[in-house]
Legacy VTK file of the C-alpha trace (Angstrom):
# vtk DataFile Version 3.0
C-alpha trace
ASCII
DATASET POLYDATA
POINTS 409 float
-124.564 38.046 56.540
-126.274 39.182 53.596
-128.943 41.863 53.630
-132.631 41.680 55.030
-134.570 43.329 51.878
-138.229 43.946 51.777
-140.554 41.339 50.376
-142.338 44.083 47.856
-138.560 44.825 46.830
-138.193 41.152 45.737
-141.441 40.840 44.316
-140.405 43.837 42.113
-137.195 42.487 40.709
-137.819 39.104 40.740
-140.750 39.694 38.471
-139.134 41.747 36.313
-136.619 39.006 35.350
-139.328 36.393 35.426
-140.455 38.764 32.590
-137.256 40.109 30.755
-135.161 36.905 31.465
-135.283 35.056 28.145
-132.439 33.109 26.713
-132.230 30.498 29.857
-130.231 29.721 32.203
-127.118 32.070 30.843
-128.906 35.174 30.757
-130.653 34.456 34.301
-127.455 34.146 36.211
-126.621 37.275 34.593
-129.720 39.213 35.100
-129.352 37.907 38.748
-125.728 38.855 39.450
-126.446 42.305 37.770
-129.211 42.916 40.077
-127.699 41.220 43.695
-123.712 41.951 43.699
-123.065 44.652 41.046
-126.180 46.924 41.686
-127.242 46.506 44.794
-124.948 45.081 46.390
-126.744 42.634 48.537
-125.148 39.703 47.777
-120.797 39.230 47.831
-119.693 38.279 44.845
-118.039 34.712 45.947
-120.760 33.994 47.718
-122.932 34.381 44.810
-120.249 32.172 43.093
-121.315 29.776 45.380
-124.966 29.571 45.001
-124.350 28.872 41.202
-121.861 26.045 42.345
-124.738 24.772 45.091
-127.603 25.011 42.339
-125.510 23.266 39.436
-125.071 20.812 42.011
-128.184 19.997 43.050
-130.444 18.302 41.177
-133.346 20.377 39.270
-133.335 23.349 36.999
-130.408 25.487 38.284
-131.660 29.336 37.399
-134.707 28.762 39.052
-132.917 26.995 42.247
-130.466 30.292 42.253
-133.402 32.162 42.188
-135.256 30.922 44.837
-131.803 30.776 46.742
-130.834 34.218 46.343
-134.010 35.540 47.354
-134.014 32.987 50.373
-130.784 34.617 51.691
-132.385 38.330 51.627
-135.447 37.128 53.604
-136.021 33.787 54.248
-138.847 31.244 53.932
-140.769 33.974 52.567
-138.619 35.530 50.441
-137.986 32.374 49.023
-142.224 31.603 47.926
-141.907 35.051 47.143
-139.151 35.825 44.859
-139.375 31.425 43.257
-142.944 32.417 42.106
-142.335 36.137 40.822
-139.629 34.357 38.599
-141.778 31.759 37.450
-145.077 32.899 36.801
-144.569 35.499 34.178
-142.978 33.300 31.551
-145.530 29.880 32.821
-148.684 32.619 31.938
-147.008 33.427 28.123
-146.103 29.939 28.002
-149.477 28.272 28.419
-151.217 30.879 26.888
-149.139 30.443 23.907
-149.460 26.622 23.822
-153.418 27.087 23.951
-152.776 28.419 20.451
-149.868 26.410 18.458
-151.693 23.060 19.935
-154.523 23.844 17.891
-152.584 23.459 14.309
-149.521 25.001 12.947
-148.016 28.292 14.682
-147.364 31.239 12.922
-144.079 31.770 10.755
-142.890 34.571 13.086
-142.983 32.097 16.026
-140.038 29.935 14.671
-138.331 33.028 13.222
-138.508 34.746 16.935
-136.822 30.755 18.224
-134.412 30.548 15.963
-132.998 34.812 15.962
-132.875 34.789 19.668
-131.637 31.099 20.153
-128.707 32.079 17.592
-127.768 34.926 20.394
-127.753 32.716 23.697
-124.041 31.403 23.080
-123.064 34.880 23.328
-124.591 35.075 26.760
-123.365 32.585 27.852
-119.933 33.401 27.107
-120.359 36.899 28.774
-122.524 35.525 31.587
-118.808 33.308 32.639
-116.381 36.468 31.736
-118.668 38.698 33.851
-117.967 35.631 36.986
-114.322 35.242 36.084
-112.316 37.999 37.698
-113.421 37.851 40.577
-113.295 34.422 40.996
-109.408 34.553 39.971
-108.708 36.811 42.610
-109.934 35.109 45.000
-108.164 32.163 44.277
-105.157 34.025 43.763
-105.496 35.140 47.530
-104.923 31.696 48.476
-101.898 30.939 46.474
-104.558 28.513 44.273
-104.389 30.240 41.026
-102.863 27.411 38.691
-105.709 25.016 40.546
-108.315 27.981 39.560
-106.842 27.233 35.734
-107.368 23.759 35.681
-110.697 23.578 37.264
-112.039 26.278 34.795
-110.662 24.245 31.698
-112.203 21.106 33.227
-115.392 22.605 33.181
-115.335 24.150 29.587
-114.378 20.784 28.256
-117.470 19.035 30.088
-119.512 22.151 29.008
-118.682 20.784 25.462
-118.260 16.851 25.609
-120.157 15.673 28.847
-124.034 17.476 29.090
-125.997 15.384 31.941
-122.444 14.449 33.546
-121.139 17.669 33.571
-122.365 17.414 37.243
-119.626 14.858 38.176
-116.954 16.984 36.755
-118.433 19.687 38.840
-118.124 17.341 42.240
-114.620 16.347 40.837
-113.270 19.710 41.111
-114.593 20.192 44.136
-113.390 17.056 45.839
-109.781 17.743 44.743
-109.377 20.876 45.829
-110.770 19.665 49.103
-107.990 17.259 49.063
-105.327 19.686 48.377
-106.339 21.264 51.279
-106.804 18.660 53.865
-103.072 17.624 52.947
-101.737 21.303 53.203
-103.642 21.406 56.125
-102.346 18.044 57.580
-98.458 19.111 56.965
-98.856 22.424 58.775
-100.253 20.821 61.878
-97.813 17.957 62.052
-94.786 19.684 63.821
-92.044 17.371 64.785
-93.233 16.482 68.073
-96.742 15.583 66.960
-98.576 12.660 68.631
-99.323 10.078 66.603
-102.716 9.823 65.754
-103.576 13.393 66.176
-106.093 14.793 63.512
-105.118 17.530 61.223
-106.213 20.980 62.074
-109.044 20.968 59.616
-110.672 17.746 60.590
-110.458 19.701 64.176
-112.554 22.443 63.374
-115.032 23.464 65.660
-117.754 23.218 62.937
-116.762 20.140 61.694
-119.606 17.970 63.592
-121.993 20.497 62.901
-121.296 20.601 59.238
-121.007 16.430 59.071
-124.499 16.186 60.239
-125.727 18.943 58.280
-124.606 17.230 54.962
-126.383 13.968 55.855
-129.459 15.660 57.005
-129.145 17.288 53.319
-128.687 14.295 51.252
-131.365 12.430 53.126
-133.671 15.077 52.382
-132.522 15.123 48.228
-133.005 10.924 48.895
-136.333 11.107 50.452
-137.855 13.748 47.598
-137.621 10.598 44.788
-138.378 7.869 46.707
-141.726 9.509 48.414
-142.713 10.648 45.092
-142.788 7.399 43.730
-144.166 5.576 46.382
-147.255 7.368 46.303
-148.672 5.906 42.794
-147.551 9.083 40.892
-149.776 9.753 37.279
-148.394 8.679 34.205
-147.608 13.195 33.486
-146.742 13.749 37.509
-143.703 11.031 36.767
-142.601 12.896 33.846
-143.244 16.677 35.495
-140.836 15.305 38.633
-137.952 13.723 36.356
-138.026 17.024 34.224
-138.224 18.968 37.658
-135.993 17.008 40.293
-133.935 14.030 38.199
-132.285 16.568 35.255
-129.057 17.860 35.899
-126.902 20.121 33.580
-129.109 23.007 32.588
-132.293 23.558 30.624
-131.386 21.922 27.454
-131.117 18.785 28.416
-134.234 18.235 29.428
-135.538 18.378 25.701
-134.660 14.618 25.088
-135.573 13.225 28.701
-139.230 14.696 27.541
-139.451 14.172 23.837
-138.596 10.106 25.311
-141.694 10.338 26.980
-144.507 12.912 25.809
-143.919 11.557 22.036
-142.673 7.856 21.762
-143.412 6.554 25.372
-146.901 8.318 25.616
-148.698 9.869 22.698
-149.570 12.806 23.988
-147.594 14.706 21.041
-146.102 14.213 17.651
-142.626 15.095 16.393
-144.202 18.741 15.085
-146.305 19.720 18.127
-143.028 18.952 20.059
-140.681 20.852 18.626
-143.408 23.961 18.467
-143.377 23.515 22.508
-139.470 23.672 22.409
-139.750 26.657 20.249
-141.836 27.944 22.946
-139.727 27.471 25.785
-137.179 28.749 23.787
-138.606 32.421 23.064
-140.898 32.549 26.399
-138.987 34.489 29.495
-138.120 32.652 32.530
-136.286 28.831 32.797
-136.569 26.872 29.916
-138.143 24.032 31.977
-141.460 25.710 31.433
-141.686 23.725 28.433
-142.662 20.977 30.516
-146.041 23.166 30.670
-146.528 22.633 27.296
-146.299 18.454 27.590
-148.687 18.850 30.220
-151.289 20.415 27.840
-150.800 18.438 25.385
-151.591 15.284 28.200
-154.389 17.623 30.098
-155.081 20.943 28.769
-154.996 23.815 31.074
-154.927 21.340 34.435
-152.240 18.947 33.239
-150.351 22.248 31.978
-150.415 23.611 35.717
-150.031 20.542 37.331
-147.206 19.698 35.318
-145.659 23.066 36.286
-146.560 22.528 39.870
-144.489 19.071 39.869
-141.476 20.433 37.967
-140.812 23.088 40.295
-141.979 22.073 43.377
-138.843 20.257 44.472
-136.710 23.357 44.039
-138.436 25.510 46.527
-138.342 22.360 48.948
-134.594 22.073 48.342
-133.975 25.796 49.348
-136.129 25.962 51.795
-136.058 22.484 53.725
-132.109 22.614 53.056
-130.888 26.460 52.933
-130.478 26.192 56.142
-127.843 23.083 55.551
-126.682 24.795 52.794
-125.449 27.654 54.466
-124.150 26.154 57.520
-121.953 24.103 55.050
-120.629 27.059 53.170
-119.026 28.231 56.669
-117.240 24.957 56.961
-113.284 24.669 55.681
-114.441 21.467 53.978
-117.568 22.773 52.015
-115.332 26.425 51.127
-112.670 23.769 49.628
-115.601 21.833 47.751
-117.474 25.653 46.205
-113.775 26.967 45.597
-113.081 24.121 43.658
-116.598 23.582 41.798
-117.179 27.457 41.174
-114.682 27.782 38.479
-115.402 24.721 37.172
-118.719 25.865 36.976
-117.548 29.558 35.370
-115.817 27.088 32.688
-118.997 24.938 32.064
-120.792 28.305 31.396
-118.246 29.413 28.520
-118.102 26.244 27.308
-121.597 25.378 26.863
-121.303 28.192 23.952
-119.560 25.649 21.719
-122.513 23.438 21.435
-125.033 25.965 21.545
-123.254 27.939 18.507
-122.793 23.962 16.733
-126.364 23.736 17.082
-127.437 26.768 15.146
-128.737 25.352 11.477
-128.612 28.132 9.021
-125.637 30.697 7.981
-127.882 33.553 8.949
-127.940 32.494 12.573
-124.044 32.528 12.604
-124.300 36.531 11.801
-126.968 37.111 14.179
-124.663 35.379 17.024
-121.730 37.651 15.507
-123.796 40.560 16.141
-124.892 39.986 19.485
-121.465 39.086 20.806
-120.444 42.482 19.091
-122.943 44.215 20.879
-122.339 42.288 24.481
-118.963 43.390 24.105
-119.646 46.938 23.860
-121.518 46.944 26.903
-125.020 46.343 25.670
-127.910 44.644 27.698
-128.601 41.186 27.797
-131.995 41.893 27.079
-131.849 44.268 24.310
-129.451 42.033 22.447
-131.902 38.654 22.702
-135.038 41.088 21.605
-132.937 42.658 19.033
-131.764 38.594 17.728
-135.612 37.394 18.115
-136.417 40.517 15.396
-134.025 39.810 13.072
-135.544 35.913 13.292
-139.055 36.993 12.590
-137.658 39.607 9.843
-135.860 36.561 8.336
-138.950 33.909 8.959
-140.815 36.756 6.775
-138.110 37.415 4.090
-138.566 33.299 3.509
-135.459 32.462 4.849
-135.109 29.103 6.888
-135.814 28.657 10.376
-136.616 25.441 10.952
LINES 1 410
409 0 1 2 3 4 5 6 7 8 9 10 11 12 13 14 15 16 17 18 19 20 21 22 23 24 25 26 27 28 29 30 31 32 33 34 35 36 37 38 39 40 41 42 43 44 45 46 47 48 49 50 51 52 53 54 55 56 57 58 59 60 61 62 63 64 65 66 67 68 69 70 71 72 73 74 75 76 77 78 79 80 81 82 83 84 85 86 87 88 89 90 91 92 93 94 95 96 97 98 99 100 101 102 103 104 105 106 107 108 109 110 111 112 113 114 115 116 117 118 119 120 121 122 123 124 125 126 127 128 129 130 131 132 133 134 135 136 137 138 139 140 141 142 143 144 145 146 147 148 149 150 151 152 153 154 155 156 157 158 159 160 161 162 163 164 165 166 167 168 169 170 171 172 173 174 175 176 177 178 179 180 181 182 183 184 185 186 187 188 189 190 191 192 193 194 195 196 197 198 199 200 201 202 203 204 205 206 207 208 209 210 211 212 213 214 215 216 217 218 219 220 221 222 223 224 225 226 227 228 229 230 231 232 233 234 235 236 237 238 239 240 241 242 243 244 245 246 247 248 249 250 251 252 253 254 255 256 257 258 259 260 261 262 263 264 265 266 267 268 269 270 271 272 273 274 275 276 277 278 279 280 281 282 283 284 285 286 287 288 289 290 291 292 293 294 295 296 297 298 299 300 301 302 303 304 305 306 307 308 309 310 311 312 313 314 315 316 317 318 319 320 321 322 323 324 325 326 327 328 329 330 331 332 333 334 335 336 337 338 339 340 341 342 343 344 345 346 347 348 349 350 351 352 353 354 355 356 357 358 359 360 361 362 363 364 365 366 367 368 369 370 371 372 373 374 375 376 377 378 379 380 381 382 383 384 385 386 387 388 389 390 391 392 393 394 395 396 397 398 399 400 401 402 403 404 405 406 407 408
């Protein structure tokens, strides 16, 4: 059981990386895991593990799912409204506000110089957010004699980090469905002595919870099945449809989002050029809090301040109704042999997808001076400093190189 802590508590800290939590979804799994296992020790460290597996699984903007799941487990429903909102809000205020601005013409210099310094740092966090996870993952894995499986899964997920982006979720099922497998046939030889009666079931099917934990996954996937198909049955706007893809159909991570919206707000809709698009990527980009806030943007550009909320409103919406509709599920399942399998298998896979997203987040850097400001704040990760020092101290150097007339776009 994890902790019961006060809602003002979560308010606190959840806010605070709402507002300090730039460089997406790297740096909030860090911020979060620095915060719940390492510091205050509310949360174990596999099962944390496990919420990033359960939240890279599920479709929607992972951060902001862990975030609304972690706070879930330390006080429920409410904790859940709570600590979701705390994270969001900060970075949706700075976001709109800022959009109110570049919409109107071109944004400053410093803006893209800010992008581009602390974009060139996020490959380091994300390699240090996965070496941070990695240990401890090992060793558990190691405790079940699954150590070699541990090495595979984690290289599997580096190499979809790199190659696969939107299908880097089935490599994440993948790993978990093997290693459920394995299990289910190491379970099946240890409960078939030499006397067994044919047609027995293996110990594991046998499990008490195994009913419960059947009819908890269906209840769950009928939920994730009914969210779509409501939403467009009831004669969704032309910006709600985009808000809910961004929001509940994305998988992978923040970045990929970028092309499912540029598809829509530029060449399927009008509602922005090429320039004003890439300004509201820049945005989301240098703004705390999940890089789906860009969506915000798009939604001013269609509305102004009301499509920019209601666009926000759409994207996250879902998440909250995952956790909270299925945490329940969700935790039940994480008790079951079968669902420990699935997470033991996905989690390292996920670890790997973490690292390995650094390759094309470093490949996508455009200018050498980027490549020293990554150098730098890998350098300083290493020696121990904070996430959010280093991506303040990258964002500086971009503005001091936007102003020295170096390139940043």
């Amino acid at each position: 059981m994890h902790q019961r802590v006060p809602l003002s508590v979560i308010a606190q800290e959840w806010t605070r990386i709402g507002v300090v939590g730039f460089g997406g979804p790297p740096v909030h799994i860090a911020l979060l895991r620095e915060l719940c296992v390492e510091r205050r020790g509310w949360i174990r460290a596999k099962d944390f593990e496990d919420g990033i597996a359960a939240a890279n699984l599920a479709p929607g903007p992972a951060s902001t799912q862990l975030a609304i799941l972690t706070a879930w487990w330390l006080r429920g429903t409410w904790g859940a409204v709570v600590g979701g909102l705390c994270f969001i809000l900060p970075g949706l205020a700075l976001i709109l506000a800022l959009a109110a601005l570049f919409l109107a013409g071109d944004p400053p210099l410093w803006v893209g110089g800010a992008a581009a310094g602390a974009g060139a740092a996020v490959a380091a966090v994300a390699v240090q957010a996965g070496a941070r996870m990695a240990p401890g993952s090992f060793r558990h894995a190691a405790e079940r004699g699954a150590g070699r499986r541990w090495v595979c899964y984690l290289t599997a997920g580096a190499v979809a980090g790199v190659l696969f982006g939107p299908w880097l979720v089935l490599v994440l099922a993948a790993a978990g469905l093997v290693e459920v497998a394995v299990r289910r046939r190491a379970a099946g030889r240890r409960a078939a002595p030499a006397n067994r009666v044919p047609g027995a079931e293996p110990a594991l099917a046998a499990a008490p919870d195994g009913a419960r934990a059947r009819g908890a996954r269906r209840r769950l996937w009928l939920l994730l099945a009914a969210v779509p198909l409501s939403a467009a049955a009831a004669g969704l706007s032309a910006l709600t449809w985009v808000a809910y893809k961004v929001g509940a159909l994305s998988y992978g991570g923040g970045f990929v989002i970028i092309p499912l919206m540029q598809a829509d707000a530029v060449d399927g809709y009008g509602w922005m050029d090429d320039g004003e698009f890439l300004n509201a990527v820049a945005l989301g980009q240098i703004t705390p809090g999940p890089v789906v806030q860009t969506v915000a943007v798009v939604g001013w550009a269609a509305g102004g301040l009301a499509g920019g909320l209601l666009a926000a409103a759409v994207a996250f919406g879902p998440s909250f109704l995952l956790v909270i509709l299925g945490g329940g599920h969700l935790d039940r399942l994480r008790e079951s042999p079968v669902a420990q399998g699935f997470f033991d298998g996905a989690g390292p896979a996920v670890i790997g997808a973490i690292c390995g997203s650094a390759i094309p987040l470093a490949l996508a850097l455009g200018h050498a001076w980027q490549f020293g400001v990554l150098a730098l704040a890998g350098l300083l990760l290493a020696l121990g400093r904070g996430v959010v020092a280093t991506l303040l101290l990258s964002g500086a150097l971009g503005v001091a190189a936007a102003l020295a007339g170096w390139p940043v776009g």
